[in-house]
C-alpha positions in Angstrom: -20.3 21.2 57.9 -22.2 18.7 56.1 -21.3 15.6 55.0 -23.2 14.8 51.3 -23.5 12.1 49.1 -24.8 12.0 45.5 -25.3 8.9 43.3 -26.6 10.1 39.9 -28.9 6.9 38.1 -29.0 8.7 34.5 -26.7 6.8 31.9 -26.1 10.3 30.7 -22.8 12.4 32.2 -23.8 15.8 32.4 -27.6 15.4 31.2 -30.2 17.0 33.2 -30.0 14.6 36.5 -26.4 15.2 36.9 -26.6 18.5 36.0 -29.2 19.7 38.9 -27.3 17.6 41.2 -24.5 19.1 40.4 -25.8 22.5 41.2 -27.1 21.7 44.3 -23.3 20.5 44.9 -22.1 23.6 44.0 -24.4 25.7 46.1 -23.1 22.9 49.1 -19.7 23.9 48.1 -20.2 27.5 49.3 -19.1 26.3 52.8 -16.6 23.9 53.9 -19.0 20.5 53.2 -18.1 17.0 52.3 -19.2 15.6 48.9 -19.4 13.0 47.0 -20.8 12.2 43.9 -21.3 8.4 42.3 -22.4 7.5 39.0 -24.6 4.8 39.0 -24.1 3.4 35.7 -20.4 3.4 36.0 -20.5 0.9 38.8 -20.7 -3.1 39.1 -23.9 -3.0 41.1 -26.1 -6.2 40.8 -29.7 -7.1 41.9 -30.5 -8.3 45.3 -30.4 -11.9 45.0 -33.3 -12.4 48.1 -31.2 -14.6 50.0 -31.5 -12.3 53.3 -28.0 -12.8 54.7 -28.9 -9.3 55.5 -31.5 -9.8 57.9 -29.2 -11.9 59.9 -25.5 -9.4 59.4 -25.5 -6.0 59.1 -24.2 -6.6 55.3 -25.0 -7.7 52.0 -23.9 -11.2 50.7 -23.0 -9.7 47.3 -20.2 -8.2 47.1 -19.5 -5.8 44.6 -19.5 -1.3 44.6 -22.5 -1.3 46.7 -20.2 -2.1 49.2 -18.8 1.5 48.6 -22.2 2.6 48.9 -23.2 1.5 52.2 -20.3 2.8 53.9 -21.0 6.3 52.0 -24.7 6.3 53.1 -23.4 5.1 56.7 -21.0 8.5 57.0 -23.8 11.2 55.3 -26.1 13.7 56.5 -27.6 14.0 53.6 -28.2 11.5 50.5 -28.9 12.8 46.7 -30.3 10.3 44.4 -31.2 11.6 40.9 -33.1 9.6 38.3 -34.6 10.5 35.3 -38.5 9.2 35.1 -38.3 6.0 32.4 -41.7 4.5 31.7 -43.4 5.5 34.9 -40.5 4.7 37.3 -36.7 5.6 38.0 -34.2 4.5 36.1 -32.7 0.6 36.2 -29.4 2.1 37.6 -31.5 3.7 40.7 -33.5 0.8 41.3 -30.6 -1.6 41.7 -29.7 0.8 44.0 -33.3 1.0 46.1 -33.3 -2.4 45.8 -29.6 -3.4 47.3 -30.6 -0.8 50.5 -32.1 -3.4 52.5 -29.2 -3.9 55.2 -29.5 -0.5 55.8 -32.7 -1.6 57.9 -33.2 -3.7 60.9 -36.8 -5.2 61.0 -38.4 -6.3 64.5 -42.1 -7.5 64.3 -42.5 -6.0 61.0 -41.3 -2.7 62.1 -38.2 -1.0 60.1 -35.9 0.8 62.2 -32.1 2.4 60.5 -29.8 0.3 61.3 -27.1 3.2 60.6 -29.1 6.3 62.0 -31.1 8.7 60.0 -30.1 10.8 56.8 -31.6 13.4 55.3 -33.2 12.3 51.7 -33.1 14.4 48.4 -34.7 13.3 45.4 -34.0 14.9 42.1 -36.1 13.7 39.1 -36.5 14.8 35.6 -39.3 14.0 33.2 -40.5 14.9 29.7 -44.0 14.9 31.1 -45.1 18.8 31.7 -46.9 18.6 34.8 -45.0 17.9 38.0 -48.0 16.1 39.9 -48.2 13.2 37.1 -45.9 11.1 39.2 -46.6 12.4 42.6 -47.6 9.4 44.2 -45.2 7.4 42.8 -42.4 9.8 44.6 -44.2 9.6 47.6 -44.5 5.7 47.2 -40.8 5.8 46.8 -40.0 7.9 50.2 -42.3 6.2 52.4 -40.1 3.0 51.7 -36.9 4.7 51.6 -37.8 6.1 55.3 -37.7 2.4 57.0 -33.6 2.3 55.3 -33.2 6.0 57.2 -33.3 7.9 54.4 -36.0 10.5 55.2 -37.6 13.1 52.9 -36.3 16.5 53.2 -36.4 17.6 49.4 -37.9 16.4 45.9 -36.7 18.5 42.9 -38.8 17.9 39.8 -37.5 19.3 36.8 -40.4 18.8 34.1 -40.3 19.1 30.3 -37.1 17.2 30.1 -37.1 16.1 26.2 -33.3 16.8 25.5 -30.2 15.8 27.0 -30.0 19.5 28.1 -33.2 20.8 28.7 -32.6 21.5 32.4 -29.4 23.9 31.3 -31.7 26.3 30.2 -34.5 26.2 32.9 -33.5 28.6 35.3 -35.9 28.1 38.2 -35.2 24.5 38.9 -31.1 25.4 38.3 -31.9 28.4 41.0 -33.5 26.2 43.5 -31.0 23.5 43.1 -28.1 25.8 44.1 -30.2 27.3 46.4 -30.8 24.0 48.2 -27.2 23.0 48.0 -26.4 26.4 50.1 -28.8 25.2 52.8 -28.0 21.9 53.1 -24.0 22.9 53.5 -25.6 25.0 56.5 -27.2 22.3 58.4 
């Protein structure tokens, strides 16, 4: 049994982010997992304010839903963030979120080591752009820094061609290996 948490950084309820996260949820729901599933932009979440009070406590200063967050992350075995690709780069809603995950590392000499144990990380990002590699290194960029938090990759999803709201309802080979995904993770 698997514990799972989703946090979904698309403005857009049942648009192509949420909608291959929800599959791999529903693949997960197969066996007797624990999931949860946030909407990003349905949540007071503010900027990091760069006063490290986190450094120093195992907590952030500001206090608002990331609050909710942390103890979520703290609990998983595996983490789902989903973004659509905006001008290069995730979405504002999932980089408050990258941003605020600081106190989920401890730094010693300029090493980062997880303060809260390590979690398995699933990307999910959709694009208009039709070729997957276009933002490659940007994804990797992203999971090498996520790593240091504890969140370590185990799965990027790329759903390409993204121009509608729905677009990823009709592509059948990125719903397949959503659900697909969502069965092995509820395994593990």
């Amino acid at each position: 049994m698997s514990k799972i948490v989703a946090f979904i950084g698309s403005p857009r309820k049942n648009g192509n982010v949420d909608t291959i996260v929800q599959q791999i949820i529903d693949g997960a729901t197969t066996s007797s997992s624990t999931i949860k599933k946030f909407y990003l932009n349905d949540m007071n979440i503010k900027g990091c304010q760069g006063c490290l009070y986190c450094r120093k406590v195992h907590d952030c200063a500001v206090k608002d839903d990331m609050q909710i967050i942390y103890n979520e992350i703290k609990d998983a075995d595996y983490v789902i963030i989903g973004s659509p690709v905006y001008i290069c780069q995730v979405s504002a809603q999932t980089k408050l979120l990258l941003d605020r995950l600081y106190p989920l590392t401890e730094i010693d000499k300029s090493k980062h080591t997880p303060r809260f144990g390590k979690k398995k990380l699933i990307m999910v990002y959709t694009q208009a752009a039709p070729f997957s590699f276009l933002f490659k290194k940007y994804f990797k960029y992203t999971a090498k820094h996520l790593k240091g938090m504890g969140l370590e990759h185990f799965k990027i999803l790329i759903a390409t061609k993204a121009f509608e709201k729905n677009s990823s309802k009709s592509n059948k080979k990125i719903l397949d290996s959503a659900y697909k995904l969502g069965i092995k993770i509820s395994r593990n």
